[in-house]
mmCIF entry with sequence, helices, sheets and N, C-alpha, C, O atoms, coordinates in Angstrom:
data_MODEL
# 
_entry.id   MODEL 
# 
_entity.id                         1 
_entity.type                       polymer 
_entity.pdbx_number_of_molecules   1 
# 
_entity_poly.entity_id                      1 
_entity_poly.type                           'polypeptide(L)' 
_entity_poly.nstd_linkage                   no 
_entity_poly.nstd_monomer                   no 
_entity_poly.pdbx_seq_one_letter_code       
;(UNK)(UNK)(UNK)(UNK)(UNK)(UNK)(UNK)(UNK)(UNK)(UNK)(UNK)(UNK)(UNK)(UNK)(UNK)(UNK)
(UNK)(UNK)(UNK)(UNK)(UNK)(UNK)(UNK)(UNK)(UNK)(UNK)(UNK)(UNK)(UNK)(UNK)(UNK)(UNK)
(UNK)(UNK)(UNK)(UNK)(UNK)(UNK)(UNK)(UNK)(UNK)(UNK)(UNK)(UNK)(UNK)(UNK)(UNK)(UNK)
;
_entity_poly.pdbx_seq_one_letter_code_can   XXXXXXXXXXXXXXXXXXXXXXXXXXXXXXXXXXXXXXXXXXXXXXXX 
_entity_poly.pdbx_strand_id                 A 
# 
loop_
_entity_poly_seq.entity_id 
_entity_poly_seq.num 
_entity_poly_seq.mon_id 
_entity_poly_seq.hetero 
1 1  UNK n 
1 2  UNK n 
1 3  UNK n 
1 4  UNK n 
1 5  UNK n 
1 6  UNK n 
1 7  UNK n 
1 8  UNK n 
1 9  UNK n 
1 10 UNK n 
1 11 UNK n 
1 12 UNK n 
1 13 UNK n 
1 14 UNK n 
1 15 UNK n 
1 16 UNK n 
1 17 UNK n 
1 18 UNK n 
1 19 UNK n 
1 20 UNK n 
1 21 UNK n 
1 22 UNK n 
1 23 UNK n 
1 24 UNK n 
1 25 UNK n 
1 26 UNK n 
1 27 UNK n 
1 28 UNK n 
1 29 UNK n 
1 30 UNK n 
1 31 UNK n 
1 32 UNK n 
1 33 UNK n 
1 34 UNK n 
1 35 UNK n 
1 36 UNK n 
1 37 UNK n 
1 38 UNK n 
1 39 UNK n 
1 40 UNK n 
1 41 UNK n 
1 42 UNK n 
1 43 UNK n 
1 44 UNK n 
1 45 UNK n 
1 46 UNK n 
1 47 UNK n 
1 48 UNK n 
# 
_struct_asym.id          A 
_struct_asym.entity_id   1 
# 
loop_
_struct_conf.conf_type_id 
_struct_conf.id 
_struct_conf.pdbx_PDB_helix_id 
_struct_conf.beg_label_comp_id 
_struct_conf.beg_label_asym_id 
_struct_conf.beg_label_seq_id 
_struct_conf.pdbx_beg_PDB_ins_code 
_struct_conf.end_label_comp_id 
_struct_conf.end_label_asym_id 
_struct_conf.end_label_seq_id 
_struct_conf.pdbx_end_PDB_ins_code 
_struct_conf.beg_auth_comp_id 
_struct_conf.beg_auth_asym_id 
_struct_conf.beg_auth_seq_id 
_struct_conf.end_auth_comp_id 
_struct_conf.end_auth_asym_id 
_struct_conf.end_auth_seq_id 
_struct_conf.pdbx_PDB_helix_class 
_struct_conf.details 
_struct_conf.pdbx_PDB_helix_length 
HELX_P HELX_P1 AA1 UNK A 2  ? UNK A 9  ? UNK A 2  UNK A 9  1 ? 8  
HELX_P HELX_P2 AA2 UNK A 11 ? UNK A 17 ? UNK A 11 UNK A 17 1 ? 7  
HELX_P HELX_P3 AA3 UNK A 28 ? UNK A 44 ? UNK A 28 UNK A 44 1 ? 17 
# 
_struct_conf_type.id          HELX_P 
_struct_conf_type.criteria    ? 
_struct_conf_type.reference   ? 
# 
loop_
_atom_site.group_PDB 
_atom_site.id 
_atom_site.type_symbol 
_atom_site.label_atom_id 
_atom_site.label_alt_id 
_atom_site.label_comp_id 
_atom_site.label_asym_id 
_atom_site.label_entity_id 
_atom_site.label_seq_id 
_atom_site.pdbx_PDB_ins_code 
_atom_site.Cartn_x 
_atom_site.Cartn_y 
_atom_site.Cartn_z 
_atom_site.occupancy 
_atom_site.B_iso_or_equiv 
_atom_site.pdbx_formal_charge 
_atom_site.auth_seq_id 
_atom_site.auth_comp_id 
_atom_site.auth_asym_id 
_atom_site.auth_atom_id 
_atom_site.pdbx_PDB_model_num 
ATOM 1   N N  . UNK A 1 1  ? 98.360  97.401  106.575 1.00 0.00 ? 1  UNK A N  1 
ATOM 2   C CA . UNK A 1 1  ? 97.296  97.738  105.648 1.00 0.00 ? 1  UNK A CA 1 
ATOM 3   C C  . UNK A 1 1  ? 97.285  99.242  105.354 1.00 0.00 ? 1  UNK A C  1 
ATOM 4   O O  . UNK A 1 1  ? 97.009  99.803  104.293 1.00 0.00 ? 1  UNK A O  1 
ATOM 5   N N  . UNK A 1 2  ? 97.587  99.682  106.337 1.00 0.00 ? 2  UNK A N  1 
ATOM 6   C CA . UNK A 1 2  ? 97.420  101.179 106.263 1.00 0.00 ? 2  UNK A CA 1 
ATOM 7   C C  . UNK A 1 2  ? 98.563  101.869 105.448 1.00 0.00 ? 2  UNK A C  1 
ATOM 8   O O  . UNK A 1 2  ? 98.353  102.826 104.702 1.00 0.00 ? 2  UNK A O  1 
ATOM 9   N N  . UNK A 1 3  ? 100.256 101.086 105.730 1.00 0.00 ? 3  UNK A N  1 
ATOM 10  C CA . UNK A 1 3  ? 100.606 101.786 104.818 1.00 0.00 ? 3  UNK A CA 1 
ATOM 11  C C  . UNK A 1 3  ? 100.394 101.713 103.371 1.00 0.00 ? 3  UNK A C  1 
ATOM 12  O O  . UNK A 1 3  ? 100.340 102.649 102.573 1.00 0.00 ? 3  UNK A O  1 
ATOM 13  N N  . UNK A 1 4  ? 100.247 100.083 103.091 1.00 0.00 ? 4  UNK A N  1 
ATOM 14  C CA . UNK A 1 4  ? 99.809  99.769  101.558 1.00 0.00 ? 4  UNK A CA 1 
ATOM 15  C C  . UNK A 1 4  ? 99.085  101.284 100.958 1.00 0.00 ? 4  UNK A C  1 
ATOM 16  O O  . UNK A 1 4  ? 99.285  101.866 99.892  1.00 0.00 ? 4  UNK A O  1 
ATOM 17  N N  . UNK A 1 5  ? 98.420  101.542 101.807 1.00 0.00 ? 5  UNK A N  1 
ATOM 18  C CA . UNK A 1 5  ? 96.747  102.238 100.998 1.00 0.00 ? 5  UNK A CA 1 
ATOM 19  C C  . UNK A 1 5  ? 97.779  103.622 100.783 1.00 0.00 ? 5  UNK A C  1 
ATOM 20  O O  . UNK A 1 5  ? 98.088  103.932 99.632  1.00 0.00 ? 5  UNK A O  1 
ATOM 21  N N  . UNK A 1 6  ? 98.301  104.450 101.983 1.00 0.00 ? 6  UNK A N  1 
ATOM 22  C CA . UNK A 1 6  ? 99.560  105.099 101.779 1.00 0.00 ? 6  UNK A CA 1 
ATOM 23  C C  . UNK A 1 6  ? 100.519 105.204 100.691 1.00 0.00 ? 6  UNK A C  1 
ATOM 24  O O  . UNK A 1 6  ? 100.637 106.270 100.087 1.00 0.00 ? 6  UNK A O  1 
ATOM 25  N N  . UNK A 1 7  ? 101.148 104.279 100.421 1.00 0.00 ? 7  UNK A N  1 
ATOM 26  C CA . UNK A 1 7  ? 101.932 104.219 99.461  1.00 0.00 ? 7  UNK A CA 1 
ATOM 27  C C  . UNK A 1 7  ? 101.804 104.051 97.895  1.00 0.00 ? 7  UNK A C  1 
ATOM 28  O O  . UNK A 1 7  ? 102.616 104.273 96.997  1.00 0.00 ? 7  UNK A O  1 
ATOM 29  N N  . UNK A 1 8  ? 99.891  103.362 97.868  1.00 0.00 ? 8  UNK A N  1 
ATOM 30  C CA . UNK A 1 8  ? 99.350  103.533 96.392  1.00 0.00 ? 8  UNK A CA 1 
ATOM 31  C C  . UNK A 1 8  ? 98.950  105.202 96.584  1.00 0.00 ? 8  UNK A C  1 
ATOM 32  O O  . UNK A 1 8  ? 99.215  105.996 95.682  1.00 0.00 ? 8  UNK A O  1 
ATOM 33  N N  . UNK A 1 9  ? 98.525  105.480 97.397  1.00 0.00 ? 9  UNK A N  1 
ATOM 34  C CA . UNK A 1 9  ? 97.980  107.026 97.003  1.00 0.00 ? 9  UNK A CA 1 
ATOM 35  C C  . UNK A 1 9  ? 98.786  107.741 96.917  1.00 0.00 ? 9  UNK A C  1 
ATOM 36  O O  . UNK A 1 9  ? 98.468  108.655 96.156  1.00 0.00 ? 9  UNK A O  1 
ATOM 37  N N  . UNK A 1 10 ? 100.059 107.869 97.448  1.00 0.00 ? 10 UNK A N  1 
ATOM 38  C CA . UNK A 1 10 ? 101.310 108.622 97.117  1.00 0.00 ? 10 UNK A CA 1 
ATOM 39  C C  . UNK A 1 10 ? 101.626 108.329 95.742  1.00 0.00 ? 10 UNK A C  1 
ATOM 40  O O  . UNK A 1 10 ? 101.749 109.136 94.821  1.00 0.00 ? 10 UNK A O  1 
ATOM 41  N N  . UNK A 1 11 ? 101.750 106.983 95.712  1.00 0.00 ? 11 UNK A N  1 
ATOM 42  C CA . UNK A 1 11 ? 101.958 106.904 93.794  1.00 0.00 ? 11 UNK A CA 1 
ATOM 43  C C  . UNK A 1 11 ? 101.255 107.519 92.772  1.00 0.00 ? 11 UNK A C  1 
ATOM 44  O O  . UNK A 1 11 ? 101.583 108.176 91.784  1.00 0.00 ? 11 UNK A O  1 
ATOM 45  N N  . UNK A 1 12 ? 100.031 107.085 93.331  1.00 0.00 ? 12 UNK A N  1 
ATOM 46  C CA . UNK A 1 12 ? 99.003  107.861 91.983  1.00 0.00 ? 12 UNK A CA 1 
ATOM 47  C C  . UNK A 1 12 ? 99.071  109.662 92.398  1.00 0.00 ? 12 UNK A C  1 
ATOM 48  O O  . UNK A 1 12 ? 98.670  110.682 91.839  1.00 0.00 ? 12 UNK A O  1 
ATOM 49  N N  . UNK A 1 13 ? 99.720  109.396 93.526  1.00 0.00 ? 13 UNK A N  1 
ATOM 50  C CA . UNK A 1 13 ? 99.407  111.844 93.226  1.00 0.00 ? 13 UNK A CA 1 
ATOM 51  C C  . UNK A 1 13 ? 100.880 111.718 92.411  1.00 0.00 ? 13 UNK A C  1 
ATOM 52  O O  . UNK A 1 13 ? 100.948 112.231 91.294  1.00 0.00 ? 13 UNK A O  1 
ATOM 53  N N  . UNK A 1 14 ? 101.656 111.267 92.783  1.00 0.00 ? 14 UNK A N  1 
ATOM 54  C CA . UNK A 1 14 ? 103.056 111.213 91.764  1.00 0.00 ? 14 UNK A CA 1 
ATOM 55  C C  . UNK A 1 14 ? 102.924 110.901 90.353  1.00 0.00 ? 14 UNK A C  1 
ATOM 56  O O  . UNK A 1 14 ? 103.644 111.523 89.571  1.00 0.00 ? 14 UNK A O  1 
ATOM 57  N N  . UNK A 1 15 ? 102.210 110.136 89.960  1.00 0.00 ? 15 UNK A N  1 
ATOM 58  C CA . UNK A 1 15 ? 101.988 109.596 88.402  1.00 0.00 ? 15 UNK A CA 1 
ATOM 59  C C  . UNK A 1 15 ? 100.975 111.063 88.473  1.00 0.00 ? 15 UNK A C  1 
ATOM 60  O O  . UNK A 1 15 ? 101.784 111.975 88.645  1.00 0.00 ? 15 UNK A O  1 
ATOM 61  N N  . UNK A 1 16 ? 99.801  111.557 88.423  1.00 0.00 ? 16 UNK A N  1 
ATOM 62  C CA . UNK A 1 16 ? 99.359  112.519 88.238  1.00 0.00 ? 16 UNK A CA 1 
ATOM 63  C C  . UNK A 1 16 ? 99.823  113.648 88.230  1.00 0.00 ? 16 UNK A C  1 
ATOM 64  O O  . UNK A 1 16 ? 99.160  114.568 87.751  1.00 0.00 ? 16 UNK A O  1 
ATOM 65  N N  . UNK A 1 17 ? 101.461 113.924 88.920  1.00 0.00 ? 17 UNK A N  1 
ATOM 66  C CA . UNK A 1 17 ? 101.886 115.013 88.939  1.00 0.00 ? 17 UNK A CA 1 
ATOM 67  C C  . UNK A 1 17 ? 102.775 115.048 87.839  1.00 0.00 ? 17 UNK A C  1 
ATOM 68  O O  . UNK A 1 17 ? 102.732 115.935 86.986  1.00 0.00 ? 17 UNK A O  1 
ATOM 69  N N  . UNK A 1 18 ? 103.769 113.885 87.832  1.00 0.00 ? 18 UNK A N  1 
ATOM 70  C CA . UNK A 1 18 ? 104.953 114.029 86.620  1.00 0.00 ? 18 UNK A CA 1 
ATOM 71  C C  . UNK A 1 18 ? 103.646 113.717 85.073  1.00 0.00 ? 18 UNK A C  1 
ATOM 72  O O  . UNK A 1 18 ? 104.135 114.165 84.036  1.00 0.00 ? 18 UNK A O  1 
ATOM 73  N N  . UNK A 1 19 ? 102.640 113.264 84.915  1.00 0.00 ? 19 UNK A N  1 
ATOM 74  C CA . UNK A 1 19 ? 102.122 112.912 84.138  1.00 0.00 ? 19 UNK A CA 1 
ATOM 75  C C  . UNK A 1 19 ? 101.070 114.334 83.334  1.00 0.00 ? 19 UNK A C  1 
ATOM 76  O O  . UNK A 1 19 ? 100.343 114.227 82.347  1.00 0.00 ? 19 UNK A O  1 
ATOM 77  N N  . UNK A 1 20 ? 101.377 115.775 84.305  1.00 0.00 ? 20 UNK A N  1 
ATOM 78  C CA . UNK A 1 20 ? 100.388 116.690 84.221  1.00 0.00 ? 20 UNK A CA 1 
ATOM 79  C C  . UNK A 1 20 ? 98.804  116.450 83.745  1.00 0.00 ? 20 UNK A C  1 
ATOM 80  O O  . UNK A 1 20 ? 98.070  117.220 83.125  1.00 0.00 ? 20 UNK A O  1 
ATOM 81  N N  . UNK A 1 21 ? 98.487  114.846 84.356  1.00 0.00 ? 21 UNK A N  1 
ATOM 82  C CA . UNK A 1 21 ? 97.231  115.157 84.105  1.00 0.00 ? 21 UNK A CA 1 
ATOM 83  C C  . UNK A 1 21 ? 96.223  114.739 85.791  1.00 0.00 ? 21 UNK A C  1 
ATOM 84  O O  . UNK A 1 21 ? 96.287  113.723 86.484  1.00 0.00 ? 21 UNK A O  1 
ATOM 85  N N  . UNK A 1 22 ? 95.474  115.850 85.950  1.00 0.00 ? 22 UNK A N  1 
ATOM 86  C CA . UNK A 1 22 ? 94.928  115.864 87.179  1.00 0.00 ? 22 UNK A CA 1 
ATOM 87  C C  . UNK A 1 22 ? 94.149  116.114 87.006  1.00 0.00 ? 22 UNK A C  1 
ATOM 88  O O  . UNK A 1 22 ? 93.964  116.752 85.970  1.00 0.00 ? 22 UNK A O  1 
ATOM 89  N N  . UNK A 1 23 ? 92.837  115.753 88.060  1.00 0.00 ? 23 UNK A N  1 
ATOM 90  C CA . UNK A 1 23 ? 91.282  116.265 87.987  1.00 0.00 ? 23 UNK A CA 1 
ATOM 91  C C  . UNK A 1 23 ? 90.794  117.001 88.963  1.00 0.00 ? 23 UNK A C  1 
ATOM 92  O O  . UNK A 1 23 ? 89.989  116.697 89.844  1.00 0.00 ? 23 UNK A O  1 
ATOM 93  N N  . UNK A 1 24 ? 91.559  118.388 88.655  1.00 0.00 ? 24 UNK A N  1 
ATOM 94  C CA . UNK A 1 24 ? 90.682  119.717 89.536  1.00 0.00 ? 24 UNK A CA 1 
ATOM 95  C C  . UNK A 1 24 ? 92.045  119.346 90.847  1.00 0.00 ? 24 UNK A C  1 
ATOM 96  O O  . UNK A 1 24 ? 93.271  119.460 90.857  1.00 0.00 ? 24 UNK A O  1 
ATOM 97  N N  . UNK A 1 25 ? 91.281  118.994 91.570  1.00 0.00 ? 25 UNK A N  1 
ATOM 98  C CA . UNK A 1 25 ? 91.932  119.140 92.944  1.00 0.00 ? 25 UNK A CA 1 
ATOM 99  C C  . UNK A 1 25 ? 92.329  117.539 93.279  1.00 0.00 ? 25 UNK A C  1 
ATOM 100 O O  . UNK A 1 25 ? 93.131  117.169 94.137  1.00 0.00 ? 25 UNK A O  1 
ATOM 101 N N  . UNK A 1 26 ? 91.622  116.772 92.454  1.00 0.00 ? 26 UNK A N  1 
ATOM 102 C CA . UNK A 1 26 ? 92.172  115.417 93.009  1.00 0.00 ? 26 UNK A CA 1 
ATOM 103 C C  . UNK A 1 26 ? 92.614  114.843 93.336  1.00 0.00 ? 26 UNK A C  1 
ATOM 104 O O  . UNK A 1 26 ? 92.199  114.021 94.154  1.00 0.00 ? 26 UNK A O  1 
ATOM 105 N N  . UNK A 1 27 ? 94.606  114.978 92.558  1.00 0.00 ? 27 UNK A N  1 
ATOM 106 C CA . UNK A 1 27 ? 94.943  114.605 92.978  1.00 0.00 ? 27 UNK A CA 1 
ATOM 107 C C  . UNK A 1 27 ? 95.848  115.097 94.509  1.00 0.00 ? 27 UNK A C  1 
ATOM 108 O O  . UNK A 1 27 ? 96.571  114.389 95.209  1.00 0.00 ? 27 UNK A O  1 
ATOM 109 N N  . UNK A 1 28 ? 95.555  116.275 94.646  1.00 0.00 ? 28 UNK A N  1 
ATOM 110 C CA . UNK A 1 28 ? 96.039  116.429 95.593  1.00 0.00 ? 28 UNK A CA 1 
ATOM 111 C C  . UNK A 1 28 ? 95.593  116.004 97.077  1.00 0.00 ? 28 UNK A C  1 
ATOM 112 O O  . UNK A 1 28 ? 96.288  115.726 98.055  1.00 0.00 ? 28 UNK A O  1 
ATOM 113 N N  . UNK A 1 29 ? 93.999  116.052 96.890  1.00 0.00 ? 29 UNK A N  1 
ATOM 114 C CA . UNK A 1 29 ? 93.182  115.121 97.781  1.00 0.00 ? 29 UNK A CA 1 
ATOM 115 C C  . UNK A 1 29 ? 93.951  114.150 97.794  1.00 0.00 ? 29 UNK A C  1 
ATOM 116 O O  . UNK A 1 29 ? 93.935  113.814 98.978  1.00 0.00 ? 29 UNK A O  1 
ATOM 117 N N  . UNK A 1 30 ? 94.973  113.109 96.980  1.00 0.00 ? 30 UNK A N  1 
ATOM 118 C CA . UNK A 1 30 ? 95.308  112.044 97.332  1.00 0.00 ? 30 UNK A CA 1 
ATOM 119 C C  . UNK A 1 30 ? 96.268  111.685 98.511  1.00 0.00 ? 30 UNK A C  1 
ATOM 120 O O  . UNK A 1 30 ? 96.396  110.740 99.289  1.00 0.00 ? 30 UNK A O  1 
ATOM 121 N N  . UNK A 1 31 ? 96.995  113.098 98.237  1.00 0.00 ? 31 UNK A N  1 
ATOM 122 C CA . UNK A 1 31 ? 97.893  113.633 98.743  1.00 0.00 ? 31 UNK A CA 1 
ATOM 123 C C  . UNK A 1 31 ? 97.827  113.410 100.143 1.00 0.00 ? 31 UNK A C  1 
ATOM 124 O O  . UNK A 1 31 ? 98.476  112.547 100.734 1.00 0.00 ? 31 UNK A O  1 
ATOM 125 N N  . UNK A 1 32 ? 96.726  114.506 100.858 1.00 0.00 ? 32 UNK A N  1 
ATOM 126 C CA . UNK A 1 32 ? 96.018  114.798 102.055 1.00 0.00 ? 32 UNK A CA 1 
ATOM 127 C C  . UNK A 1 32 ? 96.072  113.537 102.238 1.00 0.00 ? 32 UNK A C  1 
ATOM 128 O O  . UNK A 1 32 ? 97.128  113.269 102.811 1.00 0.00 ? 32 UNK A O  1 
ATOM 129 N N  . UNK A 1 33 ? 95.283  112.380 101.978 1.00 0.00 ? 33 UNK A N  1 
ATOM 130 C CA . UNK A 1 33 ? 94.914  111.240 101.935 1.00 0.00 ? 33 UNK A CA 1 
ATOM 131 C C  . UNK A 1 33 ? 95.831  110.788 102.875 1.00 0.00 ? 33 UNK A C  1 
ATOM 132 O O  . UNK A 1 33 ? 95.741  110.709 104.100 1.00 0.00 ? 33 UNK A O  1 
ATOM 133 N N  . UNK A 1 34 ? 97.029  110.410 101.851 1.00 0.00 ? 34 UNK A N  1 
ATOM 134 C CA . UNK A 1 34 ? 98.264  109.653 101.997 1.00 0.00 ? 34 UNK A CA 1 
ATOM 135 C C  . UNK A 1 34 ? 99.118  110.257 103.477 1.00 0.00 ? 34 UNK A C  1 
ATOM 136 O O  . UNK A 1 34 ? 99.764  109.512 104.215 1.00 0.00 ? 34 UNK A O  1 
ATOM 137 N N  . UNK A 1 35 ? 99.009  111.223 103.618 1.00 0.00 ? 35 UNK A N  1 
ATOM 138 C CA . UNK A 1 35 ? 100.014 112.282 104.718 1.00 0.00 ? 35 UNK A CA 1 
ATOM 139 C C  . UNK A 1 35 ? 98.807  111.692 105.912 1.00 0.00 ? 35 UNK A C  1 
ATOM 140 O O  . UNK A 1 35 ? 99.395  110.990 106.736 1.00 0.00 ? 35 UNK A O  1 
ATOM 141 N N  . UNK A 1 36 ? 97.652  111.771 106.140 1.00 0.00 ? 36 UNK A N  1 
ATOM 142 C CA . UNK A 1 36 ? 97.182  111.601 107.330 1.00 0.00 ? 36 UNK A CA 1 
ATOM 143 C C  . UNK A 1 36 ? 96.989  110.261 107.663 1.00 0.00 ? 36 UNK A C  1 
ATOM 144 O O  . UNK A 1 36 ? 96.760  109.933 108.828 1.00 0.00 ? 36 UNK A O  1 
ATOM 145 N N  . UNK A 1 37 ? 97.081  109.206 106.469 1.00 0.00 ? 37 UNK A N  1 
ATOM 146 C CA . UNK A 1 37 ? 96.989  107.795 107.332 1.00 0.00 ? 37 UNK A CA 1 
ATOM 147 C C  . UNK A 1 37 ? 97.969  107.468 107.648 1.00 0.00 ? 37 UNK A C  1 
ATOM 148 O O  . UNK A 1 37 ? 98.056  106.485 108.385 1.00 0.00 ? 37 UNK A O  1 
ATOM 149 N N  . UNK A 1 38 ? 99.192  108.206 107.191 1.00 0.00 ? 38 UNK A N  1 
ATOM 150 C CA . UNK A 1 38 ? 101.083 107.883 107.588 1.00 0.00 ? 38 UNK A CA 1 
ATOM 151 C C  . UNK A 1 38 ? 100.914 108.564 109.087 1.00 0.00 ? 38 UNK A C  1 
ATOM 152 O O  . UNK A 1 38 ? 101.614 107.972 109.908 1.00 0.00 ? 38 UNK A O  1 
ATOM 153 N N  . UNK A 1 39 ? 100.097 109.749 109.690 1.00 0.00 ? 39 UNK A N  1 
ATOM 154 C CA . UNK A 1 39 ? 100.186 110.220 110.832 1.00 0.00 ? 39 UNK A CA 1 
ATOM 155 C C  . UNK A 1 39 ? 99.493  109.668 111.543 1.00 0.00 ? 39 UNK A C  1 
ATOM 156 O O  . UNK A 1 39 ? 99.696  109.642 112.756 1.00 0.00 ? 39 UNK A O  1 
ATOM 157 N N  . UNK A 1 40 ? 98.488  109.079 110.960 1.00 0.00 ? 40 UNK A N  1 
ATOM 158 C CA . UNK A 1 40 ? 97.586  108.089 112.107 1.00 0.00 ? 40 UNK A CA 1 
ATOM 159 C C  . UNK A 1 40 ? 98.710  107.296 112.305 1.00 0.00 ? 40 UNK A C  1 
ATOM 160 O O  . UNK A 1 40 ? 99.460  107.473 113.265 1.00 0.00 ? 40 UNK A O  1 
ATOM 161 N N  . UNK A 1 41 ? 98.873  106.479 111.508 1.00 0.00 ? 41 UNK A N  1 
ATOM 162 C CA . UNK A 1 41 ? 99.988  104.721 111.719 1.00 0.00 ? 41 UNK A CA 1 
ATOM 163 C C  . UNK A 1 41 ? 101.118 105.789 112.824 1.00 0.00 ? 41 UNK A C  1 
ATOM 164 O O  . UNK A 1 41 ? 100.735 105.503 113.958 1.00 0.00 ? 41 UNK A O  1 
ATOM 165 N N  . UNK A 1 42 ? 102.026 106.609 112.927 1.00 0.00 ? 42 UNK A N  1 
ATOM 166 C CA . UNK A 1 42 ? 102.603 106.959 113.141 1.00 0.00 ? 42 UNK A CA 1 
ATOM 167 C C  . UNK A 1 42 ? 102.002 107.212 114.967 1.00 0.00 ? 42 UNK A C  1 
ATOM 168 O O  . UNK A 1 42 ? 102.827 106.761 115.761 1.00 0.00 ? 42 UNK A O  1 
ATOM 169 N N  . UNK A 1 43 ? 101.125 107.652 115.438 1.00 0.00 ? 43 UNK A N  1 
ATOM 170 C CA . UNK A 1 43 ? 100.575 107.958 116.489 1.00 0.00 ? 43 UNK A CA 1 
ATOM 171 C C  . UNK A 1 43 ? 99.902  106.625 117.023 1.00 0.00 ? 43 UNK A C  1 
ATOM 172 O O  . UNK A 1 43 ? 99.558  106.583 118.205 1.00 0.00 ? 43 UNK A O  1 
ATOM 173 N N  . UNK A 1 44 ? 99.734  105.704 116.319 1.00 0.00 ? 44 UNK A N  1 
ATOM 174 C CA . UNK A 1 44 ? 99.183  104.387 116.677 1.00 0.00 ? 44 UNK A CA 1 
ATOM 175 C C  . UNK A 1 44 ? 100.014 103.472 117.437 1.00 0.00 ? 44 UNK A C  1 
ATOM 176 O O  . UNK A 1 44 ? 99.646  102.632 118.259 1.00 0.00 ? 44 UNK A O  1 
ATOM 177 N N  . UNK A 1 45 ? 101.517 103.833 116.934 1.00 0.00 ? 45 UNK A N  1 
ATOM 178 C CA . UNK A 1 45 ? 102.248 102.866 117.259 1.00 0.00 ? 45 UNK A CA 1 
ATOM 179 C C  . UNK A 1 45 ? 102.824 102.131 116.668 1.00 0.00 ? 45 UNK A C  1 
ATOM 180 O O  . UNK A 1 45 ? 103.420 101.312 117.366 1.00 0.00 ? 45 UNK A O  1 
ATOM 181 N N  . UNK A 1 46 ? 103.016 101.954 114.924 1.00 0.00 ? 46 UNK A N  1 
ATOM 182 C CA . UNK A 1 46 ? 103.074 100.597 114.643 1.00 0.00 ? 46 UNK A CA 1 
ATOM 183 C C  . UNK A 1 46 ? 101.946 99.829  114.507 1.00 0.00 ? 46 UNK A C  1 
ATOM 184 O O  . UNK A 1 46 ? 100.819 100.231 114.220 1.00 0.00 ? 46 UNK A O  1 
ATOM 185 N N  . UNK A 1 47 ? 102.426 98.303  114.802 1.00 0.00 ? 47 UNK A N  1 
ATOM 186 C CA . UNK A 1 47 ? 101.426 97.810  114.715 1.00 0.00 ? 47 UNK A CA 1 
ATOM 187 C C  . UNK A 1 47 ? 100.720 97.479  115.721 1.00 0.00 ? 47 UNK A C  1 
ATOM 188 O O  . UNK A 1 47 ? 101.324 97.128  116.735 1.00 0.00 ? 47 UNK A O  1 
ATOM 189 N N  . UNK A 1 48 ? 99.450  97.497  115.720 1.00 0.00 ? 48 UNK A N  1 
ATOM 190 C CA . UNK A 1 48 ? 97.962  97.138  116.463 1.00 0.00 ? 48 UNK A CA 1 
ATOM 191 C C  . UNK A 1 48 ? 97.867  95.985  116.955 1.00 0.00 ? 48 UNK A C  1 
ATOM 192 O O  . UNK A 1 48 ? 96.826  95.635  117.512 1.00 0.00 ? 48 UNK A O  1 
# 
């Protein structure tokens, strides 16, 4: 589950980036987003 959510939010900061359209800081918030639930899953173990 966790990476799903990961891998849409990586997409949409990517479509927002090649697409130059972003809102303020947003999409990079997605960014953040995406990088810390890959380090949670990553410190978790896998799967639960």
């Amino acid at each position: 589950m966790l990476e799903t959510i990961a891998v849409i939010l990586i997409v949409l900061w990517l479509v927002g980036l090649v697409s130059s359209y972003t809102l303020g800081g947003f999409i990079h918030v997605l960014l953040v987003i995406a990088v810390i639930t890959i380090i949670l899953r990553l410190i978790r173990g896998g799967k639960a």
